[in-house]
C-alpha positions as CSV (number, residue, x, y, z in Angstrom):
1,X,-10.2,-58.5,-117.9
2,X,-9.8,-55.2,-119.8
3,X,-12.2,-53.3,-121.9
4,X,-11.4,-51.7,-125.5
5,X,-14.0,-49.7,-126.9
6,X,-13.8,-47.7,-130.2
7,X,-15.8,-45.2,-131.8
8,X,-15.1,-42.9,-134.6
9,X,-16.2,-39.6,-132.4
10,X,-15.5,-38.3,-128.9
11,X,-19.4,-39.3,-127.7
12,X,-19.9,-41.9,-129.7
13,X,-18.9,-44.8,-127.3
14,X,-20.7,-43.1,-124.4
15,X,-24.4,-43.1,-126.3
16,X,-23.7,-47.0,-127.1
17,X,-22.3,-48.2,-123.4
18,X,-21.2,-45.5,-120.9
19,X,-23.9,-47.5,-118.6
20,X,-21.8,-50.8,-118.4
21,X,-18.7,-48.8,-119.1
22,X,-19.9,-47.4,-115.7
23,X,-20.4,-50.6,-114.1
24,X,-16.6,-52.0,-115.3
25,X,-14.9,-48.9,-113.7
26,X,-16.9,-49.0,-110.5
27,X,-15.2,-52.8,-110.3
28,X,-11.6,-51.6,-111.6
29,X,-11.8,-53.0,-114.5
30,X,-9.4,-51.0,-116.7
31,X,-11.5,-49.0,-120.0
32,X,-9.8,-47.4,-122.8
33,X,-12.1,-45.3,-125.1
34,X,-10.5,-45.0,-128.7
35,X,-12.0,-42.3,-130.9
36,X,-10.8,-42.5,-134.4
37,X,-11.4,-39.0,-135.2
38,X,-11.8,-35.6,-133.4
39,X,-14.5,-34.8,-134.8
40,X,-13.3,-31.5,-136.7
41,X,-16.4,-31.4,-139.1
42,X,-19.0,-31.4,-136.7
43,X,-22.0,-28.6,-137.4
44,X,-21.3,-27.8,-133.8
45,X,-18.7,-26.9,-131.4
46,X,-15.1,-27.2,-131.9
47,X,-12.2,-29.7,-131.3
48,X,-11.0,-27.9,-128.3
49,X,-14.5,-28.4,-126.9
50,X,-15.0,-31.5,-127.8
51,X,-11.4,-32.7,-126.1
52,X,-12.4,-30.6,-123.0
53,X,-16.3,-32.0,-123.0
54,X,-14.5,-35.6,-123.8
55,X,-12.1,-35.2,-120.9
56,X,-15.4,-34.6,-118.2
57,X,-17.0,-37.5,-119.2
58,X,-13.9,-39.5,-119.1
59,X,-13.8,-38.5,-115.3
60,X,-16.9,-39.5,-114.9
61,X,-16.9,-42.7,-116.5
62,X,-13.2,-43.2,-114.7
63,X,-11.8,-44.6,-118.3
64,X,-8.6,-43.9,-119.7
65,X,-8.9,-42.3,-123.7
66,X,-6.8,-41.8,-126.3
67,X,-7.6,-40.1,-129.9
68,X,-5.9,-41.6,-133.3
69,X,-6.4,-38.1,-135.2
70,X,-7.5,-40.1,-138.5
71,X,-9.3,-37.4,-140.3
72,X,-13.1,-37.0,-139.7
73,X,-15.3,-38.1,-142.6
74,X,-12.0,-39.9,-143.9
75,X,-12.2,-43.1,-142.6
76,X,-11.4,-44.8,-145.4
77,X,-9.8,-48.1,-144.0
78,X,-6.1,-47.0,-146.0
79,X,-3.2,-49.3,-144.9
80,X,-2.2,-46.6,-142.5
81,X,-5.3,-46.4,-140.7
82,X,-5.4,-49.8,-140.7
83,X,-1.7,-50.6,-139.4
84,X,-2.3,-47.9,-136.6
85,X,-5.4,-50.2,-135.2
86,X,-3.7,-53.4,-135.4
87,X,-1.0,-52.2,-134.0
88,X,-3.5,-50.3,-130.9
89,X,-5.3,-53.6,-130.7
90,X,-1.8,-56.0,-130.1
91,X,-0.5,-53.5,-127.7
92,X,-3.4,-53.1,-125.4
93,X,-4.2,-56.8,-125.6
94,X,-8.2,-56.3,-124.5
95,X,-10.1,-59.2,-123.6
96,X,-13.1,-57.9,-124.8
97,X,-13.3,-54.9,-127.6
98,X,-16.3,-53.6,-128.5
99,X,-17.3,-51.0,-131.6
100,X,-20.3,-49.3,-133.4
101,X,-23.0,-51.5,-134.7
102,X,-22.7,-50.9,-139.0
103,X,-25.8,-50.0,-139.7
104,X,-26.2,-46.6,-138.8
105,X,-27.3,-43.4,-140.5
106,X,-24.1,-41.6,-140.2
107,X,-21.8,-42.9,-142.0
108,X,-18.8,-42.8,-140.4
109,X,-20.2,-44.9,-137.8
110,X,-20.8,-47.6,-140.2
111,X,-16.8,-46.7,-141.5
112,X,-15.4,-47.4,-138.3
113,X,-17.1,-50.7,-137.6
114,X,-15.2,-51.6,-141.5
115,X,-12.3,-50.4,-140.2
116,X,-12.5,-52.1,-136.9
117,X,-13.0,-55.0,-138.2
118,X,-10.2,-55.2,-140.9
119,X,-8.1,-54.4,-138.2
120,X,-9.5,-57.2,-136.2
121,X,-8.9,-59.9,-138.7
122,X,-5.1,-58.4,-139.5
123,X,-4.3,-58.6,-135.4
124,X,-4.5,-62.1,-136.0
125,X,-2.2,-63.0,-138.9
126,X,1.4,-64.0,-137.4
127,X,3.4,-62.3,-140.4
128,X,1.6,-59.2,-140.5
129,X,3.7,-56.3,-138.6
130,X,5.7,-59.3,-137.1
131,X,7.5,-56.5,-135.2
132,X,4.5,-56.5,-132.6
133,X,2.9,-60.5,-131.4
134,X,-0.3,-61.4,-133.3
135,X,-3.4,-61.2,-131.3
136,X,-7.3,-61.4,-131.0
137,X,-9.8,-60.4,-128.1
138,X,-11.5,-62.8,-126.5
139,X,-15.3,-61.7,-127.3
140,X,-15.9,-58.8,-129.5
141,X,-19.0,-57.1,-129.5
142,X,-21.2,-54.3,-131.5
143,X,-22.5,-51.5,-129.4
144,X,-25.6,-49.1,-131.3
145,X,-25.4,-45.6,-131.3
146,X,-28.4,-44.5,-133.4
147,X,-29.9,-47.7,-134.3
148,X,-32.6,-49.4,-132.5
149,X,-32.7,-52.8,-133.3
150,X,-33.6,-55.8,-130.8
151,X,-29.9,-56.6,-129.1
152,X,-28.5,-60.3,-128.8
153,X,-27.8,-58.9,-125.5
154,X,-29.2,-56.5,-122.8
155,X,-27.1,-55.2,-120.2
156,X,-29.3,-53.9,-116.9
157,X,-27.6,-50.8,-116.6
158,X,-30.3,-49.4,-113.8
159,X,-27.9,-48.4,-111.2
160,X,-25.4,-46.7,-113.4
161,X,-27.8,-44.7,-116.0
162,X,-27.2,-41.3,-113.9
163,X,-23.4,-41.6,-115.1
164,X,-24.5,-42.4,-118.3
165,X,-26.5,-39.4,-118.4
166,X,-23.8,-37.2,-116.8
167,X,-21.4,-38.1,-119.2
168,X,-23.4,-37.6,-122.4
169,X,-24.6,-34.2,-121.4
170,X,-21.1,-33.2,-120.5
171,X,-21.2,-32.8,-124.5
172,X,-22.7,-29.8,-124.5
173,X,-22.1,-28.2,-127.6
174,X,-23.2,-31.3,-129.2
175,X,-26.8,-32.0,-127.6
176,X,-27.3,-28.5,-125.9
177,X,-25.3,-26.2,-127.7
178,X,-26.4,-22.2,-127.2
179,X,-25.2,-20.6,-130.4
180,X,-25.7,-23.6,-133.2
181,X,-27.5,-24.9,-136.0
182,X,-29.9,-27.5,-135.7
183,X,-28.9,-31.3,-136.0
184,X,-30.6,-34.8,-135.0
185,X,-28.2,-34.3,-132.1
186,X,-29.8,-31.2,-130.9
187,X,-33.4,-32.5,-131.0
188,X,-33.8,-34.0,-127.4
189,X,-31.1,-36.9,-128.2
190,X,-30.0,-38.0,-124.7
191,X,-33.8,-38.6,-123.9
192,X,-34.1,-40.4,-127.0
193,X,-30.8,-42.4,-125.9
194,X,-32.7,-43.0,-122.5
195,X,-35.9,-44.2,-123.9
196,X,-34.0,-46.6,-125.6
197,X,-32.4,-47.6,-122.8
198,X,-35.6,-48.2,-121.1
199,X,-37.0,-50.0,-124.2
200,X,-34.1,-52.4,-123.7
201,X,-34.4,-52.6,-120.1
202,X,-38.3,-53.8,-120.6
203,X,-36.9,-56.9,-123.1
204,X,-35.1,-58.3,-120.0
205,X,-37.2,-57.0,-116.9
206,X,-35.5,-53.9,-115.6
207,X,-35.4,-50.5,-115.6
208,X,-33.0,-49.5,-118.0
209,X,-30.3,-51.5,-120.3
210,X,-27.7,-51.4,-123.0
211,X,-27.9,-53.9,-125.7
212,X,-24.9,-55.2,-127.8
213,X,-25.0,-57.2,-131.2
214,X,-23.1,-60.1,-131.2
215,X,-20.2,-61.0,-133.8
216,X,-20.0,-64.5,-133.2
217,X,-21.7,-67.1,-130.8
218,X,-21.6,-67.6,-127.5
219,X,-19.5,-70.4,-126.9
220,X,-21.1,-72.4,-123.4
221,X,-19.5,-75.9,-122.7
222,X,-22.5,-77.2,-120.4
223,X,-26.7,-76.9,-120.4
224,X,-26.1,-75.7,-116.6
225,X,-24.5,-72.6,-117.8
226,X,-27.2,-71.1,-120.0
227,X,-28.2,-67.8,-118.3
């Protein structure tokens, strides 16, 4: 098992699923965080910052992250940026790759899923970049990171919320900044992240969950094997 997760800004992929990231880590199961961007155009902070705030949480989390440097509010699924997740996707080989939910209100958010999915579809054709084996992840999921829709699927995430929380606040100048302008970010958002989290938790009985969208259907062979 391996986990691929992308997201077009260092903190995106934590709002959406630090809590099961959390959970995979704590059972060595390897996590790479892709962002696509640095984040360069953000009202607050800086890309030093953010690399340095991205590195805490990345100890935290105990996942492994790499950055693609496509330019922030420029995701504009080119053949480049394209070729450069294909060829990301058929070297890591993940089992299961997950990335932001498209409806969003930022729209780079909504970009990246595109983008993800282009890529996604090209990882799969044999004569496309034949200098690196076709492949495609086993599941693939949608994580949210401002939306709040009901999820296909709700992960309890009870015992690992404190990470999740520890992580997201190690972005400082994002949702705490102390010289800044005002943004949604700044406006309690991790609590807002954490009521949603307990909204999801109450759709499946526990405290706290994450919910993912799903792309395609669960595929179950035998009645005995619905959850």
């Amino acid at each position: 098992m391996k986990i691929v997760a992308i997201g077009a800004h260092p903190d995106d992929i934590e709002i959406g699923i630090a809590g099961m990231t959390a959970q995979w880590t704590g059972d060595r199961v390897p996590v790479l965080y892709v962002d696509l961007t640095r984040a360069e155009l953000s009202s607050n902070g800086d890309v030093v910052t953010r690399a340095q705030e991205a590195a805490t949480a990345d100890r935290i989390l105990g996942v492994r992250r790499i950055n693609l440097g496509f330019p922030d509010r420029g995701l504009l699924g080119t053949a480049d940026q394209i070729e450069a997740l294909v060829r990301l996707i058929r070297t890591e080989r993940p089992t299961h790759l997950l990335y932001p939910y498209g409806v969003d209100r930022h729209p780079d958010h909504g970009a990246c899923a595109r983008l993800v999915e282009e890529a996604l579809f090209n990882a799969g054709i044999r004569k496309y970049m034949s200098d690196v084996p076709a492949y495609r992840p086993d599941s693939v999921y949608q994580y949210m990171i401002n939306a709040h829709v009901r999820p296909d699927v709700c992960i309890d995430i009870t015992a690992t919320l404190d990470k999740k929380v520890d992580a997201l606040t190690s972005y400082a100048s994002q949702f705490t900044p102390v010289d800044g302008v005002d943004t949604p970010l700044t406006d309690a958002y991790v609590d807002r992240v954490v009521a949603r989290d307990r909204h999801f938790g109450s759709l499946i009985g526990t405290d706290y969950a994450e919910g993912l969208m799903t792309v395609k259907p669960y595929v179950v062979t035998q009645a005995g094997e619905l959850a």
